[in-house]
C-alpha positions as CSV (number, residue, x, y, z in Angstrom):
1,X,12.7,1.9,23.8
2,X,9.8,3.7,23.1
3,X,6.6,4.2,24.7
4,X,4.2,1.4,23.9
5,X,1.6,2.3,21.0
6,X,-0.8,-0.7,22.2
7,X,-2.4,1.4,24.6
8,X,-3.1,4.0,22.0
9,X,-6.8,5.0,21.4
10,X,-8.1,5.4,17.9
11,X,-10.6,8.1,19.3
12,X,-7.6,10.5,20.0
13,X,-7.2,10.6,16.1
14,X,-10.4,11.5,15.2
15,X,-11.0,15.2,13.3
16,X,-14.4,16.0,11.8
17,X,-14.0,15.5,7.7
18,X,-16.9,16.5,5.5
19,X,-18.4,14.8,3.0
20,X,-17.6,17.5,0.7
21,X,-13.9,17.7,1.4
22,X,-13.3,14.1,-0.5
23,X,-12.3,13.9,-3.7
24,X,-14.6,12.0,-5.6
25,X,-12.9,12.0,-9.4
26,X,-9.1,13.2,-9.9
27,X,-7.9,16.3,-11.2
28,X,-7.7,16.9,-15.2
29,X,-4.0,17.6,-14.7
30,X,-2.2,15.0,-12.1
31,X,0.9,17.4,-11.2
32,X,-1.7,20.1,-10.3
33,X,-3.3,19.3,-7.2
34,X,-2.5,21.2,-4.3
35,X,1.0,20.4,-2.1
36,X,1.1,21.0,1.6
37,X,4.8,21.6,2.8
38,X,5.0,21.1,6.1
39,X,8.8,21.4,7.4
40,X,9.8,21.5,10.9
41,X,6.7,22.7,12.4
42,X,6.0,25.7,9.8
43,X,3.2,25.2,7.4
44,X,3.3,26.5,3.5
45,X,0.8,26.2,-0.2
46,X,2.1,24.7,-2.9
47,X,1.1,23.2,-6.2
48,X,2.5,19.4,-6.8
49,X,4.5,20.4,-9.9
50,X,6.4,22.8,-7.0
51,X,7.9,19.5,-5.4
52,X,11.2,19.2,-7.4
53,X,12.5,22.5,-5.8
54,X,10.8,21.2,-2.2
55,X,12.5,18.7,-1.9
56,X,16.0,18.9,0.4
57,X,19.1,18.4,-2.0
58,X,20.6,15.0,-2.1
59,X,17.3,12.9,-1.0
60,X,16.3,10.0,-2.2
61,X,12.7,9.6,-3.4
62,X,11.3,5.4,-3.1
63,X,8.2,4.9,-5.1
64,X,5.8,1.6,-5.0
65,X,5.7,0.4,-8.3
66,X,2.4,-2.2,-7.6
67,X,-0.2,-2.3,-9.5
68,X,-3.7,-2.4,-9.2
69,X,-5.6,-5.1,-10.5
70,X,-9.1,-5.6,-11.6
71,X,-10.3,-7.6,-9.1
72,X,-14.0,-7.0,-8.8
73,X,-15.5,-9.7,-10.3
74,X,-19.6,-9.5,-11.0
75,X,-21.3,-12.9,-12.2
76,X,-25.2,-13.3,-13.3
77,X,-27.0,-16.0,-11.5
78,X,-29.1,-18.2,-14.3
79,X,-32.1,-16.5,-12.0
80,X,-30.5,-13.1,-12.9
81,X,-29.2,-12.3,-9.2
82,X,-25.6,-10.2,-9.3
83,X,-22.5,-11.9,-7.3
84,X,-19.8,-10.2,-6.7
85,X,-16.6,-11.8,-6.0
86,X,-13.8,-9.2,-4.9
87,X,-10.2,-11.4,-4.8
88,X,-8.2,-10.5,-1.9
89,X,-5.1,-12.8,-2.3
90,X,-4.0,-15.8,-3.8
91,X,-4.1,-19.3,-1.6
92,X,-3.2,-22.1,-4.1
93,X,-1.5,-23.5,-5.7
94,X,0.3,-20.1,-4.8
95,X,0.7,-17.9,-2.2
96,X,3.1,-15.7,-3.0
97,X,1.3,-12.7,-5.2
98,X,3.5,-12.6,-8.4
99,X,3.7,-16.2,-9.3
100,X,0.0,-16.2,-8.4
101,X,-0.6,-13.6,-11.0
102,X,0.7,-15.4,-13.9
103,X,-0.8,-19.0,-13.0
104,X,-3.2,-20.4,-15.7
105,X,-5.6,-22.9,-16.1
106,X,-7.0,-22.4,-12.5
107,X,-6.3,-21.2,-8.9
108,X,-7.8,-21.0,-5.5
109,X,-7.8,-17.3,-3.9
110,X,-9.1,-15.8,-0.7
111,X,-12.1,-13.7,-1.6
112,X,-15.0,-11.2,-0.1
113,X,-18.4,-12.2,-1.7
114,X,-21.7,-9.6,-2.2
115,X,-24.8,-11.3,-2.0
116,X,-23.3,-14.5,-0.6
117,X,-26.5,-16.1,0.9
118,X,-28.0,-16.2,-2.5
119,X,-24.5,-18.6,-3.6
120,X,-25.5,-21.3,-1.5
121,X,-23.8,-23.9,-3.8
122,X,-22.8,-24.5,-7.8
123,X,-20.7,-22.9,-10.0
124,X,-21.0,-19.3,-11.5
125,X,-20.0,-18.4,-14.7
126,X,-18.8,-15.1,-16.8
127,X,-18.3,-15.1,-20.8
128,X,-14.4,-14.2,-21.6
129,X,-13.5,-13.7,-25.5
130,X,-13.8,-17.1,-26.9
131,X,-13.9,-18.7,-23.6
132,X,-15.7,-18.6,-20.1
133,X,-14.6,-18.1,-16.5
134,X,-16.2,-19.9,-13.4
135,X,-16.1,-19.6,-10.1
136,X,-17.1,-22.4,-7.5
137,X,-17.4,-21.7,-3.9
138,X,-15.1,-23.9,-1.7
139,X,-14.9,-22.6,1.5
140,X,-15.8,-19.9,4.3
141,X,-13.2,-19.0,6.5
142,X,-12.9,-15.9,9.5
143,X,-11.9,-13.9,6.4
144,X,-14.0,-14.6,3.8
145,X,-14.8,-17.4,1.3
146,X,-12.3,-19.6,-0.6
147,X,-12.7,-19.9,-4.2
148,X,-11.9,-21.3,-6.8
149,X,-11.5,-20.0,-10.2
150,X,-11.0,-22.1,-13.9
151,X,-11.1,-20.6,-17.5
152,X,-10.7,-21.2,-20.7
153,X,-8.6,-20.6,-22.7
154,X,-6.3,-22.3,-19.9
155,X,-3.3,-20.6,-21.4
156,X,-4.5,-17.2,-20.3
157,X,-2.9,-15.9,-16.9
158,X,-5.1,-15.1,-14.0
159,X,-3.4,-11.7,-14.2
160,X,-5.2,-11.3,-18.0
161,X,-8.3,-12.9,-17.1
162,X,-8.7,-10.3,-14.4
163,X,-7.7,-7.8,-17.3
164,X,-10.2,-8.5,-18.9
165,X,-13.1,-9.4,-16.6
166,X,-12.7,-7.9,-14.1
167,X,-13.6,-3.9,-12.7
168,X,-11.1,-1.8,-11.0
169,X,-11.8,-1.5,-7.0
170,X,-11.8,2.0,-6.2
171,X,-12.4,3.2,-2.3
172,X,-15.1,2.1,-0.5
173,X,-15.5,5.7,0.5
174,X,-16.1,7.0,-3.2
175,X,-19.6,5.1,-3.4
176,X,-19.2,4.9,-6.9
177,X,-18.4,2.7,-9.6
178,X,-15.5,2.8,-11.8
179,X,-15.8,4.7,-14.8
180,X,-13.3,4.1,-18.1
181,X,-11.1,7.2,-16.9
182,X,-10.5,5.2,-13.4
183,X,-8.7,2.9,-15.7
184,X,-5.7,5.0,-16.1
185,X,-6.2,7.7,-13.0
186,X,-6.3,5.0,-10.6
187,X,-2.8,4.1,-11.3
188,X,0.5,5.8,-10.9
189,X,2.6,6.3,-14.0
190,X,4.7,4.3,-12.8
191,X,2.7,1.1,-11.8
192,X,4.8,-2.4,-13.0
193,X,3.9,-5.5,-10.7
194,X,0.5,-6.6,-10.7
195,X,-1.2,-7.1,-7.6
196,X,-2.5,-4.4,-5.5
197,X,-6.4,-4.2,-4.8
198,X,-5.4,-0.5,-3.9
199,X,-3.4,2.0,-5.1
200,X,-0.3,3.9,-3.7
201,X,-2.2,6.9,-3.8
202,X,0.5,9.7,-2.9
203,X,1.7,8.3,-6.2
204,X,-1.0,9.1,-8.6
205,X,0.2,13.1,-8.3
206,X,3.7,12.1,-10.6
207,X,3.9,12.8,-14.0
208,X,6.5,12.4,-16.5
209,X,7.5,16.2,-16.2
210,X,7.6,15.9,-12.2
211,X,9.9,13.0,-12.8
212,X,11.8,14.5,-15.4
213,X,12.5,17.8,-13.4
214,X,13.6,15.4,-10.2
215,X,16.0,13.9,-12.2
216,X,17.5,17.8,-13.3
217,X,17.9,18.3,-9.7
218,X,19.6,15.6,-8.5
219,X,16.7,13.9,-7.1
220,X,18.0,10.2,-6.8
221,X,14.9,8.0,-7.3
222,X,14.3,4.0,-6.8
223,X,11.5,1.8,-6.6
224,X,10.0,-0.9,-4.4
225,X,6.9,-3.1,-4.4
226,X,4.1,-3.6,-1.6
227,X,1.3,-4.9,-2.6
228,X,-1.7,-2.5,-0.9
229,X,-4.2,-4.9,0.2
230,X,-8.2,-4.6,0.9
231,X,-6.8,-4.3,4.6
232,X,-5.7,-0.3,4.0
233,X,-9.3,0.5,4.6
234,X,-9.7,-1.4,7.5
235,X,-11.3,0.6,10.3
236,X,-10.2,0.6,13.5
237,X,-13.0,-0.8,15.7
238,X,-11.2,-1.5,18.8
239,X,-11.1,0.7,21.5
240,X,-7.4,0.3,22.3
241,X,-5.0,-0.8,19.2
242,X,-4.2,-3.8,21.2
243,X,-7.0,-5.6,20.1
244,X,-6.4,-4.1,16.3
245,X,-4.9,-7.1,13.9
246,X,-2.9,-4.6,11.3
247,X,-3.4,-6.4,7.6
248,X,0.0,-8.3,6.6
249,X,1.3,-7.2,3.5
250,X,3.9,-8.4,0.7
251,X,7.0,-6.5,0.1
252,X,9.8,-7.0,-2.4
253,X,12.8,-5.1,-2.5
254,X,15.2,-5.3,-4.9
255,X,19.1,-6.1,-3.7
256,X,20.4,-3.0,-5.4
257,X,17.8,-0.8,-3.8
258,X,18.6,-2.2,-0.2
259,X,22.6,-1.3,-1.2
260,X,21.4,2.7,-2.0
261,X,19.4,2.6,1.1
262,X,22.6,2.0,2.9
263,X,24.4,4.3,0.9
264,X,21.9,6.9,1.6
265,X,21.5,6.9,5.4
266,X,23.5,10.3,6.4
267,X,21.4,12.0,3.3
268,X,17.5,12.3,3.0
269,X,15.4,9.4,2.0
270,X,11.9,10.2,1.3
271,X,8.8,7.6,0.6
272,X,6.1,8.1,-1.7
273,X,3.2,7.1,0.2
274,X,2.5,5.3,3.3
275,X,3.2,1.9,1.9
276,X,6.4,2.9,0.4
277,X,7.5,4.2,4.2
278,X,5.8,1.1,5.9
279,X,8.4,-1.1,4.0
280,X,11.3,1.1,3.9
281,X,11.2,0.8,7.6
282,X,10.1,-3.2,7.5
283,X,13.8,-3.3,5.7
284,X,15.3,-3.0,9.7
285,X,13.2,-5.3,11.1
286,X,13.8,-8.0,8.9
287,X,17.3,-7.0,8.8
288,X,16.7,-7.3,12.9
289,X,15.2,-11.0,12.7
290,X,17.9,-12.3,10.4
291,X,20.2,-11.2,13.0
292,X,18.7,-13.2,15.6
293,X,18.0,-16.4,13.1
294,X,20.4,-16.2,9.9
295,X,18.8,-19.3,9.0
296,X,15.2,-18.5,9.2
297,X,13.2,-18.6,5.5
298,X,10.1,-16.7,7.3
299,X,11.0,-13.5,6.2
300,X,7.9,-11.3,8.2
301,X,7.7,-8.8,10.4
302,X,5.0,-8.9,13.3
303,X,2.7,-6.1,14.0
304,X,4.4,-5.3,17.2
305,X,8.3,-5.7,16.6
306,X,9.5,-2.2,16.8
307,X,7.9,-1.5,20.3
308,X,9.1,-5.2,22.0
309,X,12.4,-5.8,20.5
310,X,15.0,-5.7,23.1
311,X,17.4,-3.0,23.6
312,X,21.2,-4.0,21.7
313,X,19.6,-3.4,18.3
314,X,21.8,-3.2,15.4
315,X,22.2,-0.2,13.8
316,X,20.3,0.7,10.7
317,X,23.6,0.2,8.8
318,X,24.3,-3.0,10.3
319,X,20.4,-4.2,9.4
320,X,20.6,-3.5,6.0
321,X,24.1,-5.4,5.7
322,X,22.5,-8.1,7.4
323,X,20.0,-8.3,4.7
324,X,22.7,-7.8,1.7
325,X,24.3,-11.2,2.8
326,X,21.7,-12.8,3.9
327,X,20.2,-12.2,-0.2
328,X,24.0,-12.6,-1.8
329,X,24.3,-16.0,0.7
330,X,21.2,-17.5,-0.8
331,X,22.0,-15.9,-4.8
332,X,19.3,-13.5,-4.5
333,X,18.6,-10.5,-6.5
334,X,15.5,-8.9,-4.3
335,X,13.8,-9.7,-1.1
336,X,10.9,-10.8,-0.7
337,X,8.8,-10.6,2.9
338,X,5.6,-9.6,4.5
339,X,5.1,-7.3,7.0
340,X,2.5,-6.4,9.6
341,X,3.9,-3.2,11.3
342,X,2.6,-0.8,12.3
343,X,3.6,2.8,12.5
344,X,2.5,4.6,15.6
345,X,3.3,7.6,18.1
346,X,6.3,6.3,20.1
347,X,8.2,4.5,16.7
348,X,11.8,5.4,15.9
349,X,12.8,6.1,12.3
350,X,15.2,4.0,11.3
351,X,15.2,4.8,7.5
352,X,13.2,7.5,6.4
353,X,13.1,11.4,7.2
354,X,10.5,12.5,5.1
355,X,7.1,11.4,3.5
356,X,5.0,12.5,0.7
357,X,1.2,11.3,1.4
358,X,-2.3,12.8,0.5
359,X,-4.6,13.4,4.1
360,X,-6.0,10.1,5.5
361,X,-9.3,9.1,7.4
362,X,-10.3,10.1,10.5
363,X,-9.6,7.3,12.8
364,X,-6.9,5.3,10.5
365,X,-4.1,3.6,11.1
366,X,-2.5,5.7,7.9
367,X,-2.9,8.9,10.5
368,X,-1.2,6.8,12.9
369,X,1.7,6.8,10.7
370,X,1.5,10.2,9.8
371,X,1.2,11.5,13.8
372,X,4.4,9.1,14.4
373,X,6.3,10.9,12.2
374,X,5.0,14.7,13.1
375,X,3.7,14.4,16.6
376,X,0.6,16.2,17.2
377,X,1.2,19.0,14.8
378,X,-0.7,16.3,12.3
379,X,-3.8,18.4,14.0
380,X,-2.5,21.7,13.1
381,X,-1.8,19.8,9.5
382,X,-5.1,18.6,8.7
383,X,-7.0,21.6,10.1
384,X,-5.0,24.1,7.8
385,X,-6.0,21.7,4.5
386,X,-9.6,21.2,5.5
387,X,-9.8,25.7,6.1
388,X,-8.0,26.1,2.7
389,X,-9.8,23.5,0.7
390,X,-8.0,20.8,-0.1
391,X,-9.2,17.8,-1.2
392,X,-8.9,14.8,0.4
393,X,-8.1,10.9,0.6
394,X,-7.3,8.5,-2.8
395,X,-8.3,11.5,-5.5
396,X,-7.4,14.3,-3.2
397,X,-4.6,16.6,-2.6
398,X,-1.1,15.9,-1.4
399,X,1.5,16.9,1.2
400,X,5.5,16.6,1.4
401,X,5.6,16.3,5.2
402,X,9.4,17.2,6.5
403,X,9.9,16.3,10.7
């Protein structure tokens, strides 16, 4: 097994990034920012639109087709006082993020308020097109406050009344508010499933004629959904990632995508993005749990799986198949789980071989990932894009990263 991550210190990850490396606003042109290739140990300059004839023959690209909601919410006090109200996921009467999306009429979510002390009690409200939305405090838990949210009209979904309410969440980091071009650069071309409070940001470099020339070259290409929760930006404050809770996030994954998975494991297969790799890779573990309890219907995998499970595994093939009748057994078209992994120095691979990714915070659990998949050449990495300019985190450059 491999070496045990929990003992891991965040400070080892640290690299100076300044202020004027990060991206503030996107490129004009998505397919132009800059592409690092890094490919076993040798570093090269690229332009994004370079990454069809990059990429090795035969692989198979996985995007994460989530989409980002609106889910800053800003109500007037009658004495004029701004709260904002920031949804972070759904509590009743759903849990589960899609069928959350679409409820109407009302709902209960878990939320993060600004300027709570000045909510003591009562209900907020916020003018929709011929109708009004309120909010009424419930409850404060560890996480944040429960709310409650009604509107009218009552046949609108709370996906729509977040559409039209609501402001786009960009990055803490960017100290700015959204602007009307955030609207469309802050999602990938691609974006389907509402319910991501961030976006899958190796994504937002794809453009129709990236796509198109993948597609000329034999690039296979499929899709999956995790939704990217508030937790992504989670600083590590512990001093050993023991004592780090990793965010749990929801994952589907279509049946048919699982079968080319399977199909695919002697030839490349190549995420988009950190959240695309973290449940590529979630696919085994379930795969691993099912194994152990066929009749379990708590599909999640635990933060520390990969580094305590015991040592007759199944092979990846074997995990995957596991999941394929476990989904026919119960008439299932997709899968749907949540996963806390996490992806340190010391994890094995069990699906991927590649990863496509833009340059992460210093101290993140995001260059955890990366480092577990490069070793410590993610130093020589990072120092080569901050000497040659690139830009960097949600709006910055990108890099096709080949072990």
């Amino acid at each position: 097994m491999p070496e045990h991550p929990k003992n891991l210190t965040i400070q080892d990850f640290r690299y100076t990034l300044p202020e004027s490396a990060v991206a503030q606003y996107p490129l004009t042109n998505r397919d132009a920012s800059k592409l690092l290739f890094y490919r076993g140990g040798n570093i090269s300059d690229h332009t994004f639109r370079e990454i069809p004839d990059l990429l090795p023959s035969e692989s198979l690209l996985v995007f994460n087709d989530t989409k980002v909601v609106q889910a800053r919410l800003l109500f007037t006090k009658p004495t004029g006082g701004i709260i904002e109200i920031f949804c972070l996921e759904p509590v009743f009467p759903h849990t589960e993020m899609q069928q959350a999306m679409q409820q109407t009429g009302s709902c209960h979510w878990l939320c993060l308020v600004g300027n709570a002390k000045r909510w003591k009690s009562g209900t907020l409200e916020l003018p929709l097109p011929q109708g009004i939305l309120q909010a009424e405090l419930q409850e404060r838990t560890a996480d944040g406050f429960i709310i409650k949210f009604s509107w009218q009209p009552a046949i609108l979904t709370f996906a729509e009344v977040l559409e039209i309410a609501g402001k786009l969440p960009l990055p803490p980091y960017l100290n700015r508010d959204a602007e009307d071009t955030d609207k469309n650069r802050y999602q990938t071309i691609y974006a389907a499933t509402a319910g991501a409070v961030a976006a899958p940001t190796a994504g937002l470099h794809f453009t129709e004629n990236v796509l198109d020339k993948l597609s000329q070259r034999g690039i296979q290409q499929t899709k999956v959904t995790l939704h990217v929760g508030a937790g992504t930006f989670k600083p590590v404050k512990a001093a050993a990632m023991a004592d780090h809770p990793m965010h749990a996030e929801e994952v589907y994954v279509p049946l048919t995508t699982i079968r080319r998975l399977q199909n695919q494991l002697t030839k490349p297969v190549i995420p988009v993005g950190t959240t695309s790799l973290r449940t590529l890779e979630s696919l085994y573990w379930l795969g691993v749990l099912i194994k152990q309890n066929p009749n379990t219907d708590l599909l999640h995998v635990p933060q520390w799986l990969a580094y305590e499970a015991d040592h007759t595994l199944p092979s990846t093939f074997a995990a995957l198949q596991t999941l394929i009748d476990y989904l026919e057994a119960k008439n299932l078209n997709f899968l749907r789980a949540t996963t806390q992994l996490i992806i340190a120095p010391g994890y094995q691979f069990r699906i991927c071989t590649g990863l496509i990714t833009n340059f992460h915070q210093p101290e993140s659990t995001l260059l955890l990932l990366v480092s577990a998949l490069i070793g410590d050449n993610w130093r020589r990495v990072y120092a080569h894009a901050l000497q040659n300019n690139y830009r960097f985190l949600s709006y910055g450059d990108s890099s096709l990263l080949l072990p």
